[in-house]
C-alpha positions, -999 to 999 in steps of 0.1 A, spaced: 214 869 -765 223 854 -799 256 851 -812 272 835 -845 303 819 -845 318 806 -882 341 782 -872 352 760 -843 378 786 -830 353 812 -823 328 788 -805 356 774 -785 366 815 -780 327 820 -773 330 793 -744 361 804 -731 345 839 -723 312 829 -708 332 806 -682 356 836 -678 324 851 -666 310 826 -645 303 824 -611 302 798 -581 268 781 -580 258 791 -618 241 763 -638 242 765 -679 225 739 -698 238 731 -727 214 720 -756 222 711 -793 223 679 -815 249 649 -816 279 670 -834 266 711 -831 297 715 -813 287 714 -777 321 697 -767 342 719 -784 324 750 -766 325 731 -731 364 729 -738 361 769 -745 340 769 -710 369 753 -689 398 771 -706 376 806 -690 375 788 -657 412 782 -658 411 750 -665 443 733 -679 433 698 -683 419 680 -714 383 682 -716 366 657 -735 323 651 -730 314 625 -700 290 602 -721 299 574 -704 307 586 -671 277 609 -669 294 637 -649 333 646 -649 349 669 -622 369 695 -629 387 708 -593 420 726 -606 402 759 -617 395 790 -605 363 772 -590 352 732 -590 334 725 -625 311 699 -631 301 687 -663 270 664 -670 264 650 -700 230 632 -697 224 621 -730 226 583 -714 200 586 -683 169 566 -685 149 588 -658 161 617 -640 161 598 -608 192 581 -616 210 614 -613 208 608 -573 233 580 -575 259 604 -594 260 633 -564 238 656 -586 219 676 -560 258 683 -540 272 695 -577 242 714 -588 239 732 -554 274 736 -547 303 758 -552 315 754 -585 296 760 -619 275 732 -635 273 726 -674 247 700 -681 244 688 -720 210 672 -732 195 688 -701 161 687 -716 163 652 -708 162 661 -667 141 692 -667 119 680 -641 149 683 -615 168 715 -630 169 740 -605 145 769 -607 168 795 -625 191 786 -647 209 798 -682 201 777 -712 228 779 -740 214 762 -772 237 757 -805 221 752 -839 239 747 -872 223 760 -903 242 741 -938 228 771 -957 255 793 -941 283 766 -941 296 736 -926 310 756 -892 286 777 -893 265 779 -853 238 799 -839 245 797 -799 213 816 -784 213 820 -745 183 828 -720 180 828 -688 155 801 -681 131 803 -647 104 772 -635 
């Protein structure tokens, strides 16, 4: 599935009806570079899972929990990790197999440990059709 969005309203709007749609024990990846907009469709993502809160991305934290929705939500943002294996120490294995949805940005930097079905979202800008402009493509993604 491809879809354009022409500003940051309809990305966020984008977001907000994919995690309307989600379901417990989904994993999206979420791949773009530094300033495509990924936070700004995350935020979209928790507003469909009926989340309230502010969302801002966990570069620093790695992952930030999200347990006031209509399910548990868990957010990676792995853009910081020197080798998968340091996702152990963060509870990754009891988020990505739980019951809540995961939404893991810069996942191509685990792939080795992604589960073995899971939906990549990827959002690419192209200047030639403006400043907002974003190509989000999704595909379900098996190892």
């Amino acid at each position: 599935m491809k879809i354009e969005t022409w500003n940051e309203e309809e990305t966020r709007e984008f977001g907000r009806k994919l995690g309307k749609e989600a379901l417990p024990g989904q994993v999206y990846t979420l791949i773009g570079d530094l300033g495509v907009g990924k936070t700004v469709f995350t935020q979209g993502f928790a507003k469909g899972l009926e989340i309230d809160e502010p969302i801002s991305s966990p570069t620093f934290t790695i992952v930030q929990i999200y347990e006031d929705g209509r399910m548990p939500f868990y957010h990676f943002d792995v853009y910081r990790i020197g080798d998968s294996s340091e996702m152990d120490e963060i509870g990754y294995e009891d988020c990505v197999y739980g019951e809540g949805v995961c939404l893991i940005e810069w996942a191509n930097l685990i792939e080795d440990i992604l589960p073995e079905t899971y939906d990549e979202i990827k959002i690419e800008k192209n200047p030639e059709k403006g400043y907002d402009y974003r190509l989000i493509t999704i595909e379900k993604r098996e190892k």
